[in-house]
C-alpha positions in Angstrom: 0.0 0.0 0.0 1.8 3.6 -0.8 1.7 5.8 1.8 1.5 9.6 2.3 2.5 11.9 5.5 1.3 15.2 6.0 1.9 18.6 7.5 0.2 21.7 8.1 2.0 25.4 8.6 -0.4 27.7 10.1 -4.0 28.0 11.3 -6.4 26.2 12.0 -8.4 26.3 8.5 -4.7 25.1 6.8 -5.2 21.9 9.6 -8.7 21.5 8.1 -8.1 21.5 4.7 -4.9 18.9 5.2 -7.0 16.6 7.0 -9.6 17.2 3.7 -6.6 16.2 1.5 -5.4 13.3 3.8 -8.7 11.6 3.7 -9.4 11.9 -0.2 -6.5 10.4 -0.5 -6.8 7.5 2.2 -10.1 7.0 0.0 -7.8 6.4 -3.0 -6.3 3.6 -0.8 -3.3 5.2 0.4 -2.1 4.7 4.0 -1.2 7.6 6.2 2.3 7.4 8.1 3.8 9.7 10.8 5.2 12.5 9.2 8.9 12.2 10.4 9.1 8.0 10.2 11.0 8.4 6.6 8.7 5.6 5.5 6.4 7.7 3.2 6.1 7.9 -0.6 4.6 11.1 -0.9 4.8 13.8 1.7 1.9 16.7 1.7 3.0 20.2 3.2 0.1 22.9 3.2 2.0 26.2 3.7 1.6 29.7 5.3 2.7 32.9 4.0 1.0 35.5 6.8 4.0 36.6 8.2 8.1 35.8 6.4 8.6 33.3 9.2 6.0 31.1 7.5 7.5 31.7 4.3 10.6 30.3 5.4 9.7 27.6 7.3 7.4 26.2 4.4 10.5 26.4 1.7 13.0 24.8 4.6 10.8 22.1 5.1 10.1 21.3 1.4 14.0 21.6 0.9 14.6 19.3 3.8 12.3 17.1 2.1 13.8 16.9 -1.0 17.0 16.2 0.2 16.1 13.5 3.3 13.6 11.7 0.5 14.5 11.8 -2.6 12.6 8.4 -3.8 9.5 10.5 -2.6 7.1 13.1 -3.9 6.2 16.2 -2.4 2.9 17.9 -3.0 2.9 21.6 -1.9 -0.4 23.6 -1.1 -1.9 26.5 0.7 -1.0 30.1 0.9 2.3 30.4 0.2 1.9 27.9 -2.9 -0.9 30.0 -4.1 1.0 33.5 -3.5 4.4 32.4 -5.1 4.3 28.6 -7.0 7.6 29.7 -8.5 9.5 29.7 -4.9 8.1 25.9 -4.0 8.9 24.8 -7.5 12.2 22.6 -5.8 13.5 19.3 -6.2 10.9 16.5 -5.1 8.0 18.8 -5.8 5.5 16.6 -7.9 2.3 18.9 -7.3 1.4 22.5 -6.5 -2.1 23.4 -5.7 -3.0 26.5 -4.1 -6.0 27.5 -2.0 -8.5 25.9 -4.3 -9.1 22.2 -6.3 -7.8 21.2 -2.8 -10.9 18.8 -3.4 -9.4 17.6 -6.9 -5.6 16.6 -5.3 -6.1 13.1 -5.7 -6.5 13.3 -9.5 -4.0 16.1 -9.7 -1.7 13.7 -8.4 -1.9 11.0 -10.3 -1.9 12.7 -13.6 1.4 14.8 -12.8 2.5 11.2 -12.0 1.9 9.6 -15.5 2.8 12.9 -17.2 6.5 12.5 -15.2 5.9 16.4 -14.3 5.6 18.8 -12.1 2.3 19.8 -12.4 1.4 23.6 -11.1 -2.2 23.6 -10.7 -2.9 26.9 -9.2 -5.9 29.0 -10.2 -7.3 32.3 -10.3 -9.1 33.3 -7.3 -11.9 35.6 -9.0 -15.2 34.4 -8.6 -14.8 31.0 -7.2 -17.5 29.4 -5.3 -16.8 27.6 -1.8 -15.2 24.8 -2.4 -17.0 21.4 -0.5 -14.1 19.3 1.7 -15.1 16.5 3.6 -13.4 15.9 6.7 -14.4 12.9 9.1 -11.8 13.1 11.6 -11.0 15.8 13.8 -9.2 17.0 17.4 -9.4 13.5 19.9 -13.1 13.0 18.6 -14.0 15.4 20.9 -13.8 18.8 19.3 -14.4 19.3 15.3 -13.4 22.5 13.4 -16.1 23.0 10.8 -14.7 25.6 8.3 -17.5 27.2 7.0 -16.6 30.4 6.0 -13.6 31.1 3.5 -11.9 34.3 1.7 -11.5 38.0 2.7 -12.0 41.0 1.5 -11.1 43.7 4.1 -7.2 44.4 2.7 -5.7 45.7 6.1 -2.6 47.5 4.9 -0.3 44.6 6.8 -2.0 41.7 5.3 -1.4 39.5 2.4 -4.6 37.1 3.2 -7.2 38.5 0.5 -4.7 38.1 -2.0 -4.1 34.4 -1.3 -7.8 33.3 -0.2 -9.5 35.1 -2.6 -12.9 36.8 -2.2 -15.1 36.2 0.8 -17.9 33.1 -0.2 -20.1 30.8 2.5 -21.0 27.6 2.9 -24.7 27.1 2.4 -26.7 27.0 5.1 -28.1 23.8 4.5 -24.7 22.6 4.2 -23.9 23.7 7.7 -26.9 22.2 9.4 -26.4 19.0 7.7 -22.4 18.7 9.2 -23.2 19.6 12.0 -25.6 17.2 12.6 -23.3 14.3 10.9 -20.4 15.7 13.5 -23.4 15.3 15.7 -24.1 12.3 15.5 -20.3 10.5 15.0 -19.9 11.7 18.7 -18.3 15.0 18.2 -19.3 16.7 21.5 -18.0 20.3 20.5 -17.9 22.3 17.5 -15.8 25.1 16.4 -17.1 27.2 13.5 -14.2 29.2 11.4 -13.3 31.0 8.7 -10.9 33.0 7.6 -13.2 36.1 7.9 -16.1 34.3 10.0 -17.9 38.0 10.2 -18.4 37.7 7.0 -20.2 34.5 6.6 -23.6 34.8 4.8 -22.4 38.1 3.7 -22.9 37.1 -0.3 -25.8 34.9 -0.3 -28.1 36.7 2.1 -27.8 34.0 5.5 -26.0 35.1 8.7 -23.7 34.0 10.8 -26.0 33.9 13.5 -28.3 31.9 11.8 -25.1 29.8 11.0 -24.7 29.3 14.9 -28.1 28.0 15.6 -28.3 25.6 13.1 -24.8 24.4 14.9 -26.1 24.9 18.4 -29.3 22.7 17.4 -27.5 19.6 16.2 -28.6 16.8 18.0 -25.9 15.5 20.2 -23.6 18.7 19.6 -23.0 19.5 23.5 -21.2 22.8 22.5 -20.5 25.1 20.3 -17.4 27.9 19.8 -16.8 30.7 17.4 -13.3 31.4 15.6 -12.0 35.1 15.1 -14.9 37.7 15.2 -14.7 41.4 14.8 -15.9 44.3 16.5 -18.5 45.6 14.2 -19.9 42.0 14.1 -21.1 42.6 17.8 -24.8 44.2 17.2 -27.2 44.2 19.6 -29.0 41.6 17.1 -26.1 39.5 17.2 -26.0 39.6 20.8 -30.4 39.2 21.2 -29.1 36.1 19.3 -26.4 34.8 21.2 -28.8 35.0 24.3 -31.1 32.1 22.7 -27.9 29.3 22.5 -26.8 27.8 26.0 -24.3 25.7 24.1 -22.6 28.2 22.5 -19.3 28.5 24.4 -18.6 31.9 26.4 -15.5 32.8 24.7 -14.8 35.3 22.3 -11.8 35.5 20.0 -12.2 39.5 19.2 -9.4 40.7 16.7 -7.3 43.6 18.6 -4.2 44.1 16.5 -3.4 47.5 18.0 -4.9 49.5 21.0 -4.0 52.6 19.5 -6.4 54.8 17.2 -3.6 56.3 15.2 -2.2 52.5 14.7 -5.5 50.9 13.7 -5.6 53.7 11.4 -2.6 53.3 9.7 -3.5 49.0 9.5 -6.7 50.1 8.0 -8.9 48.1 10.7 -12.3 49.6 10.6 -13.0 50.1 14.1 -11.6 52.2 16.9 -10.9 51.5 20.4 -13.6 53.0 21.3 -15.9 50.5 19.2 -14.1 47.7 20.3 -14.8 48.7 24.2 -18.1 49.1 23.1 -18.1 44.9 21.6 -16.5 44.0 24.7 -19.2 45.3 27.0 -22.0 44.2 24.5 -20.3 40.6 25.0 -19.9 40.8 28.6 -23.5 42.1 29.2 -24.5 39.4 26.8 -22.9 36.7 28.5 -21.2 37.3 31.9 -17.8 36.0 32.8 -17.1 35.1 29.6 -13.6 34.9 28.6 -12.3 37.7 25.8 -9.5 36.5 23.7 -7.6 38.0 21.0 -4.6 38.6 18.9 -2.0 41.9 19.0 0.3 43.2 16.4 3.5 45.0 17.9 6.1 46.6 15.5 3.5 47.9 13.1 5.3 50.5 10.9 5.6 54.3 12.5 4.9 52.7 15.8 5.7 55.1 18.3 6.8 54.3 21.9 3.5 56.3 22.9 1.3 54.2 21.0 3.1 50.9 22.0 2.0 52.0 25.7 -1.4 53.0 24.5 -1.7 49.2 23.4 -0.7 47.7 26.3 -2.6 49.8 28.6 -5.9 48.9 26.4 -5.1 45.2 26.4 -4.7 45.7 30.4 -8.0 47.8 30.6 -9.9 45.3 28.4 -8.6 42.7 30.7 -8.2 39.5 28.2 -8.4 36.0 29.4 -5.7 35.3 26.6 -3.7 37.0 23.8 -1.7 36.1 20.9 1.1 38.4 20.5 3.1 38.5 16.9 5.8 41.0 16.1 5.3 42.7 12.6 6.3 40.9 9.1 6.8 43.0 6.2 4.6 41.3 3.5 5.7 42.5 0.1 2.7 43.6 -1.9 1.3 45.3 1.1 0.7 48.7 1.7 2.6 48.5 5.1 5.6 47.0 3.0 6.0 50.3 1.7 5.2 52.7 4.5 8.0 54.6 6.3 9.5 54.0 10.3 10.0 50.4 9.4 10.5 49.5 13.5 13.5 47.5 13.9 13.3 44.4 14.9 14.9 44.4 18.6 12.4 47.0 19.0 9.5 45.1 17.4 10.5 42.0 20.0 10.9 44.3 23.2 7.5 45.3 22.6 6.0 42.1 22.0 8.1 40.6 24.9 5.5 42.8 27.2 3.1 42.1 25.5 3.0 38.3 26.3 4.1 39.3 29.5 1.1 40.9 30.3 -0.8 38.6 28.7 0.5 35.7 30.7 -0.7 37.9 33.8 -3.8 38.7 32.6 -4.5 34.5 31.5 -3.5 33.4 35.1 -5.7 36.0 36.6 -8.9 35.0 34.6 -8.1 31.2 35.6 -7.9 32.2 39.7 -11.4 33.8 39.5 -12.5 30.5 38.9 -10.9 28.7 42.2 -14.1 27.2 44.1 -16.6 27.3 41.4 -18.0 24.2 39.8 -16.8 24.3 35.5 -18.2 21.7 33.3 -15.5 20.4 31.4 -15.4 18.5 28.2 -12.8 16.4 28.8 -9.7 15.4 25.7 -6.8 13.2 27.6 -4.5 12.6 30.6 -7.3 13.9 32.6 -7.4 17.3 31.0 -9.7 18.8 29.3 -11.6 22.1 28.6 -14.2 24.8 30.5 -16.1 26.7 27.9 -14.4 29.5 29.1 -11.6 27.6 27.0 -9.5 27.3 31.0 -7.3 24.3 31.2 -8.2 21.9 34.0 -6.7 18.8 35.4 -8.8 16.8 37.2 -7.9 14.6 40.2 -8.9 11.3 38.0 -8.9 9.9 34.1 -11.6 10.6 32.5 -12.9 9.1 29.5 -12.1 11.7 26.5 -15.4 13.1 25.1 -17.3 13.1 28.7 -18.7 16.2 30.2 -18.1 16.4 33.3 -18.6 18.7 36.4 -15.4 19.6 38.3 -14.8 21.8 41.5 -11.9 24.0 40.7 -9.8 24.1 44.1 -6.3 25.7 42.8 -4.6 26.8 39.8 -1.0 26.8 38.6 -0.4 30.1 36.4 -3.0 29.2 33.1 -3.7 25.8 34.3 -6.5 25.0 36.8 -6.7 22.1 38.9 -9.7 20.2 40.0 -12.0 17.6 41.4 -14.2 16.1 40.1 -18.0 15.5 41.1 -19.5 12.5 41.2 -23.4 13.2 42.2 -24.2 13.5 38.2 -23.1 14.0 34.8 -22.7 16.6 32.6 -24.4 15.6 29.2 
């Protein structure tokens, strides 16, 4: 039997679509192996190209690759593949797909393969529906990413996204109600919904992303659902009436920062201000109290002062996140912030960041103590860990079976990670 390995660079819709790719082509009777066993005769890489670090890492890998395996075949996809085919053409490199006919690889394959070529099969990204992938297995079987959402059309001056995922498109509503409730149903206990612009799901066919949530949220069998990155401007008050009405949707929100700074989100072309985003924050904490606010920060951003590096971390403090995701600038040729002036050097760029996490580590421990000696239901993954759906890490005093729900008394915490008993007068189901 031949058998493929795989790896993903990047976030969490590149892990969905490699799984997509993996399965069509265990379908095709091919046998997955470990990535690094050296025992595979075709290896899979779907790269990043969001920031140079993920540029890099995707062409050092394929080198490795060619060089460790040369009996093998590589088959490059994603972002970076779609942005620049040219720079993954390398030795070993049998196929190069980009962001779409991810569904087609299979075939793709197997044709450069008689042809005795290296076949770049990367396509346009005007006016391309959703592409369908079928994905089966998922985190533990206890959580499954359903991406339903794909494309973006904002063009913040730092990113090179739009250009590589093409134009925002949905999938159908039907089509969400219907995975959900096959996830339902094969035991999947949690459900994250994502995107790579999730606010704008529904956006071109009329549906919402509300109405995207209850149909998730009613699956039978689906215990809980979570949301992927949101926006400011997403948070209405009819988003939030909405939100009210699901008991399984999880309280946590990832809400998109970047920079705490009105002159900053200015120059990234974000289109909100710091006083909308306080606004979303205390919409979503009305909505749902306690829940946990998550989100990401870009330090470095070009012209960044020392003034509006404090004004960041003073709103991140005042906003009071349960977790952030800090990342230094990368210049992005092809951006507009590629070709503004006060490039920030980088020690600078990593000074500022290093408070950043610093801060953010703070903040993360303190939003896990607040929950010492209440009761969490946790959804439980392995080694007796698991998940609140505040998204806290808790260790319980005993195994549990991966996929239960169960009620734990948090007693202590350790920094991030709580620690816990747990109940046995009933069951969470």
């Amino acid at each position: 039997m031949k058998k493929i390995a795989v790896h993903t660079l990047g976030c969490k819709v590149n892990q969905y679509d490699t799984e997509a790719m993996l399965e069509a082509f265990e379908r095709a009777g091919w046998e997955a192996v470990p990535f690094d066993a050296g025992e595979a005769d075709l290896y899979l890489v779907n790269t990043c190209t969001v920031t140079g670090t993920g540029d890099q890492k995707s062409v050092r890998l394929i080198r490795h690759l060619g060089r460790e395996y040369p009996q093998a075949d590589i088959i490059v996809a994603g972002c970076l593949a779609q942005r620049d085919a040219a720079r993954v053409s390398l030795p070993g490199v049998r196929l190069i797909i980009g962001t779409q006919r991810r569904s087609e690889v299979v075939a793709l394959y197997e044709r450069a393969k008689a042809e005795g070529v290296c076949l770049t099969a990367v396509d346009a990204l005007k006016q391309v529906p959703f592409e369908a992938l079928s994905v089966t297995r998922h985190e533990g079987r206890t959580r499954a990413v359903m991406k339903i959402q794909e494309g973006c059309d904002r063009w913040c001056s730092y990113c090179i996204i739009p250009s590589v995922r093409g134009p925002v498109r949905s999938m159908p509503l039907s089509a969400v109600k219907a995975e959900a409730e096959r996830l339902g149903v094969a035991g999947y206990r949690e459900l994250v919904l994502t995107g790579i612009h999730l606010a704008s799901y529904g956006r071109e066919t009329g549906e919402s992303l509300a109405e995207a949530i209850r149909v998730a949220h009613d699956a039978p069998g689906v215990a809980r659902v979570r949301l992927g990155s949101l926006e400011p401007l997403v948070v209405t008050d009819e988003f939030c009436a909405a939100l009210r009405g699901m008991p399984k949707l999880c309280p946590q929100f990832h809400l998109a920062l970047q920079a705490g700074c009105d002159s900053v989100l200015l120059r990234m072309k974000r289109r909100y201000s710091t006083a909308q985003y306080r606004a979303a924050a205390a919409a979503l904490r009305a909505c749902r109290p306690g829940c946990a606010l998550t989100t990401d920060v870009l330090t470095g951003f070009p012209g960044e002062t020392e003034e509006e590096a404090a004004q960041t971390l003073a709103f991140v403090e005042e906003i009071g996140f349960a977790r952030i995701h800090v990342f230094p600038y990368s210049r992005r040729a092809g951006t507009l912030a590629d070709r503004m002036d006060g490039q920030v050097p980088q020690a600078v760029k990593h000074e500022r960041a290093a408070k950043l996490i610093a801060l953010g580590n703070k903040l993360e421990a303190a939003y896990a103590k607040e929950m010492i000696g209440t009761v969490r239901e946790v959804l439980f993954e392995e080694d007796g860990e698991g998940y609140t759906p505040e998204y806290v890490r808790v260790r319980a005093d005993e195994a549990v079976a991966p996929g239960e729900i169960r009620r734990v008394l948090i007693e202590r915490t350790e920094d991030e990670l709580a620690l816990g008993r747990v109940l046995h007068d009933e069951r969470s189901e």
